[in-house]
N, C-alpha and C positions, 0 to 999 in steps of 0.2 A: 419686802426687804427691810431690815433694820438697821439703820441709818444713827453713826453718832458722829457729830459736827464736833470738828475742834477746828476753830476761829468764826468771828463774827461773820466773813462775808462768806465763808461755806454756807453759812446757815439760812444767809438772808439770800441765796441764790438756791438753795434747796426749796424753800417757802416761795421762793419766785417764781419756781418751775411747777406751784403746786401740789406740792410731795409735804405736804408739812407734816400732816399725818405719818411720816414713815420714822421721821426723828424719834429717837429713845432715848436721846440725851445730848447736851453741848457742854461747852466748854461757860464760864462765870461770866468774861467778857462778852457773850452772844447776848445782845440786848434788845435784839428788834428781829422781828415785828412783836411788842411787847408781851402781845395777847397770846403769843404760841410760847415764846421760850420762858413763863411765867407759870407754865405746866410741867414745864420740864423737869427733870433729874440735870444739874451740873458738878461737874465734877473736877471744879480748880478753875485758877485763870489759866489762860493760852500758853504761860510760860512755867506752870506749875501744871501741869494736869496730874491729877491720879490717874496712873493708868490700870492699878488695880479695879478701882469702881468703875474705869470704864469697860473693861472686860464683864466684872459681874451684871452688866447691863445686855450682855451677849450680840454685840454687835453683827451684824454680816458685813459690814463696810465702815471704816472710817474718814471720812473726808479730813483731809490735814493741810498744811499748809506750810512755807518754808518763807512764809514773805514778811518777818521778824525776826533778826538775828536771837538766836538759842534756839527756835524752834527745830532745828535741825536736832537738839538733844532729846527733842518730845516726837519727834518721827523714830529716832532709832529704838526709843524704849518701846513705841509701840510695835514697831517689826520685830523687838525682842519679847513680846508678849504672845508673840504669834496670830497680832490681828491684822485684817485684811484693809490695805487704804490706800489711799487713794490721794495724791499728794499734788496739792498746787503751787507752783512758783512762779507765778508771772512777770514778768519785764518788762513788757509793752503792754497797751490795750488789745492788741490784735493774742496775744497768751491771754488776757482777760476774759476772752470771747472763747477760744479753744479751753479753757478749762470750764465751761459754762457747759459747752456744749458737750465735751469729756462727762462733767458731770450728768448730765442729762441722759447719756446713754447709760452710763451705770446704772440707773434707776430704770431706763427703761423710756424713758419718756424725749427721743432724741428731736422730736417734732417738736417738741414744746422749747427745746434748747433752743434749735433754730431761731423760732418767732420768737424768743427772749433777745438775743444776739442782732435780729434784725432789728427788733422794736427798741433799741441801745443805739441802735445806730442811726438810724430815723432821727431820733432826737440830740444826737451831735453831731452836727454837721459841721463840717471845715467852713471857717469864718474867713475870708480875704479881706483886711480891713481896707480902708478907701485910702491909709497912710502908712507908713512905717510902723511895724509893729512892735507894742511896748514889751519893756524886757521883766517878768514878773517873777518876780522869788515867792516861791511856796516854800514856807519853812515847815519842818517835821517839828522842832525844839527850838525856841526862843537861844539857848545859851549851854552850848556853844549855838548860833547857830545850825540849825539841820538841814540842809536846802535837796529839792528832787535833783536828780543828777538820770544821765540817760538809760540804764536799765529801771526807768520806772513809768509803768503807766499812766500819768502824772506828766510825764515829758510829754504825752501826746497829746493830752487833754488841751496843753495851755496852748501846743499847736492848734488845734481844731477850733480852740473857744478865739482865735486870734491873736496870742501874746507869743513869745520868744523866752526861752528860759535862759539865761547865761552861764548855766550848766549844764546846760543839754550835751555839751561834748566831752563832760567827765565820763570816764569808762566805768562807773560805781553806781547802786541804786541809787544811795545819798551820798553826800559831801560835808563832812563839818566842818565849821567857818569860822574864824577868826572876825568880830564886829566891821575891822577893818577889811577885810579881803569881800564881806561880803557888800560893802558900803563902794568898795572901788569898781563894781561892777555896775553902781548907779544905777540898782531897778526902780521902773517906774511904778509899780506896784508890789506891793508886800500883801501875801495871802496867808494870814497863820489859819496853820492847822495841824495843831500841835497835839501830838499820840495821848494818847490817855488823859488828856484835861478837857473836863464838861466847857462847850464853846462859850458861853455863860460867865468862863473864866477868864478868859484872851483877853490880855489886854496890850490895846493898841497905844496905853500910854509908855509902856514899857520899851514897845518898837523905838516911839519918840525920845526917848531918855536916853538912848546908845551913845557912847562919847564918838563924836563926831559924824553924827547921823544927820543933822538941825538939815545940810544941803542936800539929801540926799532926795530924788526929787520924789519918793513914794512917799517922804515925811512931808516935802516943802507943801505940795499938795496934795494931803492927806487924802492917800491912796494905800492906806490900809484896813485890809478887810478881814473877819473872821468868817471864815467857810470851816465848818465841821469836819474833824478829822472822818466821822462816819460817813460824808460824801465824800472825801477823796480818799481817803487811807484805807478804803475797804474795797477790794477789787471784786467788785459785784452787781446787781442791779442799779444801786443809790447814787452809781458814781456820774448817772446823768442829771444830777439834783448837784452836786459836785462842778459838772460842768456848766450847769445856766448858770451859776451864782458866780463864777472866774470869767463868764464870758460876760456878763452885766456888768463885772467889774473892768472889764477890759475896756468894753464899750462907753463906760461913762468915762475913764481917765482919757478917750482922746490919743493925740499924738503924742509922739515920746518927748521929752525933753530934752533941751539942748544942751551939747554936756557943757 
């Protein structure tokens, strides 16, 4: 079967299941595992695809994905192209895990899905911390703020790694934020992990500079961390490298602060 990936964590869960061999081409942003997608034919970022060149690559299957606003414009041109795909949008981690495993039968290989899904889950384990647990904003975007809100996989992580989202009860994947509305909800940890900026980038001075942040107890004590958009923002294998680095950070901030 021949396999063309359009988004990063299709690609890195097809390579996951050991299929890498069947890919004939990704999308620009497929960047890992370096040594496969550095062979490949791509054809456009995630939110530009050619969909010409990807047909001329003769696909049997395209894995696609809905979990970036527009990409919905790059699924319908491909069902108007008349390729055959195969579409993920997940919401929780628990859709994380059925499109793993979705994927996996497509290919054929629904035993290897399994023990991927199980071997994800082995290693995040639900955390009960020994105190109240701290209230931690994952930003998507520094400004406006981006914060995870409850249709995101992301909502479950910070559950299981032991922290509390204060948007876990918006009815939206994300939320955009106003410095102030996101400052009144006094998280005790800030997690950037901001779309499209090499982590290398993040800067936590930037958090610290928000007018009227100085109180805010993830600045007072500096409990702000840079976790890689490619370990949470890609719902795929990587996202339990994603969770040890929010659950360490969870773990070293302690008890929350008093408001």
């Amino acid at each position: 079967m021949r396999i063309f990936s359009h988004t990063c964590s299709n690609t890195e869960i097809v390579c996951a299941l050991g299929c890498a061999d069947r890919l004939v081409g990704v999308d620009a942003d497929s960047d890992y595992p370096p040594d496969v997608v550095a062979q490949l034919p791509s054809t456009g970022r995630d939110l530009d695809l050619d969909v010409g060149a990807v047909q001329a690559l003769e696909p049997d299957l395209v894995l696609t994905s809905l979990t970036v606003p527009g990409h919905e414009q790059v699924v319908d041109a491909l069902h108007s192209a008349g390729l055959a795909t195969l579409v993920c949008d997940p919401q929780s981690l628990e859709d994380v895990y059925a499109d793993i495993r979705r994927i996996a039968s497509a290919l054929g290989v629904a035993e290897r899905g399994a023990a991927l899904v199980a071997s994800m889950r082995a290693a995040m384990p639900a955390v009960e911390p020994a105190s109240a647990r701290p209230r931690v904003l994952v930003e998507w975007w520094p400004k406006p703020v981006i914060a995870v809100a409850r249709h995101s996989w992301v909502n479950d992580i910070i559950q299981l790694a032991g922290g509390i989202n204060p948007w876990g009860e918006v009815d939206a994947k994300s939320v955009p934020l106003e410095y102030a509305d996101a400052a009144a909800e006094r998280p005790d940890i800030v997690a950037m992990s901001w779309c499209g900026v090499k982590v290398e980038n993040y800067r936590a001075d930037k958090v610290r500079a928000r007018p009227d942040w100085a109180d805010v107890p993830a600045v007072r004590r500096d409990r702000i961390h840079a976790i890689s958009e490619a370990y949470l923002g890609r719902p795929g294998p990587r996202l339990v490298e994603g969770y040890r680095q929010l659950r360490a950070a969870i773990a070293a901030a302690g008890s929350p602060a008093m408001p």
